[in-house]
C-alpha positions as a Python dict, from the first residue, in 0.01 Angstrom:
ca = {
    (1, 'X'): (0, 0, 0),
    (2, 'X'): (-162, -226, 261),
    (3, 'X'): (-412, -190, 498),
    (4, 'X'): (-325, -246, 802),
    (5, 'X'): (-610, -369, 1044),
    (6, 'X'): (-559, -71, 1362),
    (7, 'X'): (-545, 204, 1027),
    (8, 'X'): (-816, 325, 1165),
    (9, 'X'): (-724, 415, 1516),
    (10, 'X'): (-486, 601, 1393),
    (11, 'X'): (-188, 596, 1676),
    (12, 'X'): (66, 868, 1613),
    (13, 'X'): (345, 700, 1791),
    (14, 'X'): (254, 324, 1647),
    (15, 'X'): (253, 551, 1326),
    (16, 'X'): (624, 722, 1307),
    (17, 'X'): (779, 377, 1366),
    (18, 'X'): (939, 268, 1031),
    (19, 'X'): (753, 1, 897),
    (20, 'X'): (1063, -190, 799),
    (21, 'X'): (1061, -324, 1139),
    (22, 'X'): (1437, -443, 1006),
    (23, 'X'): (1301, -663, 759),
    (24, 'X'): (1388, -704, 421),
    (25, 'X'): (1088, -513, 259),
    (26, 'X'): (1018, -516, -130),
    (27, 'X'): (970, -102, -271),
    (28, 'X'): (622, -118, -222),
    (29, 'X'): (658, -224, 136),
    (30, 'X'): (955, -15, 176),
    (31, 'X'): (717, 337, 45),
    (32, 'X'): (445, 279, 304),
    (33, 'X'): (655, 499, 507),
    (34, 'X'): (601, 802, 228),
    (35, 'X'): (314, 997, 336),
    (36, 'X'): (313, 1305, 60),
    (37, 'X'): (67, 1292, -265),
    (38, 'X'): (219, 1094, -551),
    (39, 'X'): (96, 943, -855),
    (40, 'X'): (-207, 1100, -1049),
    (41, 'X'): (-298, 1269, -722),
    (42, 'X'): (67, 1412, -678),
    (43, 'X'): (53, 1526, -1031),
    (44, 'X'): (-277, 1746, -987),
    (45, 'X'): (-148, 1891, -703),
    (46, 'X'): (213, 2019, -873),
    (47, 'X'): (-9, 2126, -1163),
    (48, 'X'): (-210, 2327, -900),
    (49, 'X'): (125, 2503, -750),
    (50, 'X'): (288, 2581, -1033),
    (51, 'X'): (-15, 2702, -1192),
    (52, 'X'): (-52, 2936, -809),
    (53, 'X'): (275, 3070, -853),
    (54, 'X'): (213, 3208, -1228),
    (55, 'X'): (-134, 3389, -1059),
    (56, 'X'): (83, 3533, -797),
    (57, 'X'): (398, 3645, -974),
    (58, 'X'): (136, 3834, -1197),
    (59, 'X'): (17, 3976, -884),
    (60, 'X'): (-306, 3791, -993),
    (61, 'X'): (-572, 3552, -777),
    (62, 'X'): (-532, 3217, -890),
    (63, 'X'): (-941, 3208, -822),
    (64, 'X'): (-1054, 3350, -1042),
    (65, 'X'): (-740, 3474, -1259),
    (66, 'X'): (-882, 3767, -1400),
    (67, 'X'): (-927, 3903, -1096),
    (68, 'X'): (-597, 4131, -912),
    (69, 'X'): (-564, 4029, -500),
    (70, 'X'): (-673, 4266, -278),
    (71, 'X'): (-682, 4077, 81),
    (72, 'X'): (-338, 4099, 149),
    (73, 'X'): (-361, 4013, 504),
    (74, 'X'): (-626, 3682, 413),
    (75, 'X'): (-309, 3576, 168),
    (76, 'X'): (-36, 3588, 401),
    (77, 'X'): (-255, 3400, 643),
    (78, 'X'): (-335, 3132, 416),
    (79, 'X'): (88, 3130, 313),
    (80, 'X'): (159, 3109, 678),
    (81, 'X'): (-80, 2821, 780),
    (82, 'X'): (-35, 2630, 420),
    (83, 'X'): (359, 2671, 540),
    (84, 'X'): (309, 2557, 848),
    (85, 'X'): (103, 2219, 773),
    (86, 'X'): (328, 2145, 511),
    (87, 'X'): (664, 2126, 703),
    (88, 'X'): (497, 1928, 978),
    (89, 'X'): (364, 1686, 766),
    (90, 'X'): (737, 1709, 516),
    (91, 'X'): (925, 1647, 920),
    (92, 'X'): (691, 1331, 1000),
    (93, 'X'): (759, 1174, 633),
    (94, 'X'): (1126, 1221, 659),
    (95, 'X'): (1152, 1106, 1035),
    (96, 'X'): (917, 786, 964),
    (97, 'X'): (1159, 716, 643),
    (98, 'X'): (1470, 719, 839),
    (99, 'X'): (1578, 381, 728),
    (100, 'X'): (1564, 483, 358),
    (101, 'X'): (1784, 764, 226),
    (102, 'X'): (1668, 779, -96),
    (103, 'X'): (1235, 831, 42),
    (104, 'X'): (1406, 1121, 260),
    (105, 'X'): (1559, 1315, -2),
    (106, 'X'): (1233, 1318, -183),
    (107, 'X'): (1048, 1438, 78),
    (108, 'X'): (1299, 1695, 119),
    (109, 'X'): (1251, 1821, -220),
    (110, 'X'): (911, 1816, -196),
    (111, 'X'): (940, 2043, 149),
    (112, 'X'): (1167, 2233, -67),
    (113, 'X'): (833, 2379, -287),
    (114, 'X'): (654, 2401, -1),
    (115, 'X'): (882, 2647, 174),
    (116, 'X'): (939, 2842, -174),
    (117, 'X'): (551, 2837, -267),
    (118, 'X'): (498, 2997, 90),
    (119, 'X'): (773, 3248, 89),
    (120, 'X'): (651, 3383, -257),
    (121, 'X'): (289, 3390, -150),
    (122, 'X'): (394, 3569, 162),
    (123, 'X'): (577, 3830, -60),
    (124, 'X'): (318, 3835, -313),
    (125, 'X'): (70, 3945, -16),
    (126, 'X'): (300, 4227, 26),
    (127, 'X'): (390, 4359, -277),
    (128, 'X'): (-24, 4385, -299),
    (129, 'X'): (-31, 4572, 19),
    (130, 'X'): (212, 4795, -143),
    (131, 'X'): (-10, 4843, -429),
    (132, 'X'): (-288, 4926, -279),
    (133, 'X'): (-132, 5183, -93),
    (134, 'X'): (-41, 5376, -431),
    (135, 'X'): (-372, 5279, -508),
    (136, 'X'): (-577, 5521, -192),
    (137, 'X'): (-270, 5728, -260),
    (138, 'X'): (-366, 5814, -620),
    (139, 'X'): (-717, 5873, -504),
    (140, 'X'): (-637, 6081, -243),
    (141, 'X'): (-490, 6284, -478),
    (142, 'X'): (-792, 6289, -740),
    (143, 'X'): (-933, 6496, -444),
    (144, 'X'): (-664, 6752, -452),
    (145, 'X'): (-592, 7022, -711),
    (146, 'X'): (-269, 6798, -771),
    (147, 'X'): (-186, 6681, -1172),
    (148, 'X'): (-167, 6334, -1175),
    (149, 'X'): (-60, 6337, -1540),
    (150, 'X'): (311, 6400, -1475),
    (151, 'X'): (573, 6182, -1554),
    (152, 'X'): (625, 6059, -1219),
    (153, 'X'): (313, 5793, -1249),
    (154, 'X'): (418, 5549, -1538),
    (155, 'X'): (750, 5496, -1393),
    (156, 'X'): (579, 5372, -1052),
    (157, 'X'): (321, 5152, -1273),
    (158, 'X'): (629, 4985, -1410),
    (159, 'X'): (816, 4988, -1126),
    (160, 'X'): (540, 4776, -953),
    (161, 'X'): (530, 4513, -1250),
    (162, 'X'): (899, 4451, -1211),
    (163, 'X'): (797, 4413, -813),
    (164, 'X'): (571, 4127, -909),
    (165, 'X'): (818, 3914, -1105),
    (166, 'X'): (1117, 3921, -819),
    (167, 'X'): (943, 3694, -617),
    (168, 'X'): (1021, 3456, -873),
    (169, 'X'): (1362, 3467, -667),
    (170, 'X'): (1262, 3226, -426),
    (171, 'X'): (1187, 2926, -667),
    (172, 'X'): (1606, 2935, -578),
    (173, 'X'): (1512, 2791, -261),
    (174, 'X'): (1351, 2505, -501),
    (175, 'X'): (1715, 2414, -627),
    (176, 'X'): (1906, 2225, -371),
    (177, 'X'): (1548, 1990, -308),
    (178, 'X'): (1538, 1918, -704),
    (179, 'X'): (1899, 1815, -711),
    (180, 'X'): (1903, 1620, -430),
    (181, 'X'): (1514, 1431, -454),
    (182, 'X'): (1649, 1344, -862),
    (183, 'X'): (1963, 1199, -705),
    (184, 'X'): (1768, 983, -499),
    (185, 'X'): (1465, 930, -707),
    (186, 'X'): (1699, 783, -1001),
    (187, 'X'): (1906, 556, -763),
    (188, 'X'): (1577, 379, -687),
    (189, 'X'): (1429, 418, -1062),
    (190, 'X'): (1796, 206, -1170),
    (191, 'X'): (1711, -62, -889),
    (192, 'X'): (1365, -98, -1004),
    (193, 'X'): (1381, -50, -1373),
    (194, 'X'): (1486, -400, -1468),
    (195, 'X'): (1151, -538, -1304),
    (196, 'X'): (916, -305, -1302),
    (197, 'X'): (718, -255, -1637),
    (198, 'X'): (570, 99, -1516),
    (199, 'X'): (906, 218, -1440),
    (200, 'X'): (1059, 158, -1773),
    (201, 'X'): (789, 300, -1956),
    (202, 'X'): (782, 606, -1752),
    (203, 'X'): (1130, 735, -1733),
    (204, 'X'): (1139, 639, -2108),
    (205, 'X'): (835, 895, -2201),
    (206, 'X'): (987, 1172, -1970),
    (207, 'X'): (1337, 1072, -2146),
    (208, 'X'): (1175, 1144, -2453),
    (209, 'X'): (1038, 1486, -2358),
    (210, 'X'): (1370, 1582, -2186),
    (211, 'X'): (1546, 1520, -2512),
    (212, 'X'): (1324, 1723, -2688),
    (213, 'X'): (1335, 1997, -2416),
    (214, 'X'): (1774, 1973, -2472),
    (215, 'X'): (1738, 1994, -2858),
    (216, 'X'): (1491, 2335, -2856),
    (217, 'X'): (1823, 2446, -2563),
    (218, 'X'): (2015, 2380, -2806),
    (219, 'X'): (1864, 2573, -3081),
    (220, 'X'): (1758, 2879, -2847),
    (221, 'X'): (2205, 2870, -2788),
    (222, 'X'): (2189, 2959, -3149),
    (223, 'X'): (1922, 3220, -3063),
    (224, 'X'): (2133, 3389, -2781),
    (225, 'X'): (2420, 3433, -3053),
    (226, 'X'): (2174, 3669, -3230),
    (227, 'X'): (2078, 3888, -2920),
    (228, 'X'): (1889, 3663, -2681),
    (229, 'X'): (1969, 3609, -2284),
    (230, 'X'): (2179, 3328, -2227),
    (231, 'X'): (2115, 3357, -1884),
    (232, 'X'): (1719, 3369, -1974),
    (233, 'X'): (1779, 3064, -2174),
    (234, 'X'): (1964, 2897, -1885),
    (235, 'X'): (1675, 2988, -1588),
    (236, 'X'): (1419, 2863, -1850),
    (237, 'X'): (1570, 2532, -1949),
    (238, 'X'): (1678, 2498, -1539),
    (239, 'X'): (1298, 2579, -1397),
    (240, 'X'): (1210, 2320, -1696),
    (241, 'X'): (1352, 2040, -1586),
    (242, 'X'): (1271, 2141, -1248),
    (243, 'X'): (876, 2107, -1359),
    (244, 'X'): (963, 1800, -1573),
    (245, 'X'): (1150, 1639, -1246),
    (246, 'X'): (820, 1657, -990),
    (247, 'X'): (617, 1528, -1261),
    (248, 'X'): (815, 1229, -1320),
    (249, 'X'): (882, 1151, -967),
    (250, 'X'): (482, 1159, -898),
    (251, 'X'): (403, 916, -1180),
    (252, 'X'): (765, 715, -1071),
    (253, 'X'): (621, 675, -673),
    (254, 'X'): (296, 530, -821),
    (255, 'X'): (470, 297, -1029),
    (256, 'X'): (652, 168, -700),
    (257, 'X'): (364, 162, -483),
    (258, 'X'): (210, 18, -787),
    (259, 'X'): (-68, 297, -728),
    (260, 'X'): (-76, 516, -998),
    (261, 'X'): (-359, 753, -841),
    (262, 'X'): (-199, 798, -586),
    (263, 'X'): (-460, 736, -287),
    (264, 'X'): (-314, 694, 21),
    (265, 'X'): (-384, 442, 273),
    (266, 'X'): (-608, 474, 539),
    (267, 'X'): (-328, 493, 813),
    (268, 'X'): (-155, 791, 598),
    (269, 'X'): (-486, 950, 454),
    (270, 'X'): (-487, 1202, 711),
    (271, 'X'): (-117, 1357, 707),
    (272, 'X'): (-127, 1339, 284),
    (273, 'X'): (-478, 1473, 217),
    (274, 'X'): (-393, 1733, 536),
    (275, 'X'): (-13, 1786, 320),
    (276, 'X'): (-259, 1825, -7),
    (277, 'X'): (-524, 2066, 95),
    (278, 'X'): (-239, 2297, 300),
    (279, 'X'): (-80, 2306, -62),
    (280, 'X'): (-398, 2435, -246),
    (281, 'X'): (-424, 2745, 46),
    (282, 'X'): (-201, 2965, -138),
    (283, 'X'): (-396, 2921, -444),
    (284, 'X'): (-722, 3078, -244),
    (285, 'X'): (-517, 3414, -272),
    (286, 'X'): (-785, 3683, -325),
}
């Protein structure tokens, strides 16, 4: 991306103008417009989320993992004002890439996680609250002449562990964004393939993996003939391409911007490292 001499006064309203200025502007002029991590730096930070939403479907703190949460409250906060930093930034991008269909889609998608990442932390929070009330519940009743012992307990233990994977639910908010930021991701990848080195190589090692990923479908079919989920097999192979998708589309945006780390320019530094730390919030879950 260039560098623009005024980057540093940064001027919102200079700023949201599309940089096309109606120009005919190569892809890497074109994605100075995209203000959301990509590239090594976009791939750390989908790493990060999907590695937050594992911790909190196990009703788990992502820091440190061994721990349970117990600040309910501190969680949602951090979901709400993650959420809320987030969209802003996701509106700007998609408003400032007007003139390209394909760059709003993406950012879309990427919006998309956002909005799923900060529902399920939000639930999360309160399935813990809900915990912790059994929790000074139980106690309360250590005090008492009550049994504890009966049968009554292990059905609420497991009732509370089948609690903590339903908020796995809202990843379906996460379908529409994938569908559409692939549709627009691979109309530029076929414009750009036939010149750009990085491209080709790219979508040929995450072709590679994705036929590998079809074949071990293919053979867990074969499975669910013998007893296993088909509908297991079909969420699985779905949230695995979904995974497989953001990856390729961070290391894809680099190759455009010809910026495989990913680091911004200084006139978008502040919405994409703002977009990047209001991300990691929901992994501070405690």
């Amino acid at each position: 991306m260039s560098h623009s001499p005024h980057a540093l006064a940064f001027n919102p309203s200079e700023w949201i103008k599309n940089p096309n200025n109606g120009t005919a502007l190569t892809i890497k002029q074109e994605i100075q417009c995209y203000s959301l991590p990509y590239g090594g730096i976009g791939f750390a930070s989908h790493v990060l989320t999907y590695y937050a939403v594992i911790m909190l479907s196990n009703k788990r703190s992502p820091l440190p993992p061994w721990k349970k949460n117990r600040w309910p409250t501190l969680d949602k906060i951090l979901a709400s004002v993650g959420l809320l930093v987030t969209i802003v930034v996701s509106v700007l991008t998609i408003v400032r890439c007007h003139a390209r269909w394909q760059f709003i889609v993406m950012a879309v998608w990427k919006l998309d996680l956002s909005i799923a990442l900060g529902c399920l932390t939000f639930h999360a929070a309160t399935l813990v609250e809900r915990r912790e009330v059994v929790r000074r519940s139980a106690y309360s009743a250590l005090n008492s002449v009550e049994d504890l012992n009966e049968g009554s307990r292990p059905t609420r233990t497991e009732g509370r562990t089948k609690s903590g994977a339903r908020i796995l639910w809202w990843l379906l908010l996460y379908v529409p964004g994938v569908i559409a930021g692939l549709v627009g991701l691979l109309s530029l990848v076929s414009r750009e393939i036939k010149h750009n080195r990085q491209v080709l190589y790219i979508t040929i090692a995450f072709g590679s993996v994705i036929f590998i990923a079809i074949l071990l479908m293919l053979i867990l079919d074969v499975a669910f003939l013998f007893g296993m989920s088909g509908f297991a097999i079909l969420a699985a192979g779905f949230s695995g391409m979904g995974v497989l998708g953001a990856f390729y589309s961070d290391w894809i945006l680099g190759a455009f911007a010809e910026n495989l780390r990913g680091v911004p320019s200084s006139d978008n530094a502040a919405l994409y490292w703002s977009y990047f730390i209001a991300k990691r919030l929901p992994g501070l879950s405690i």
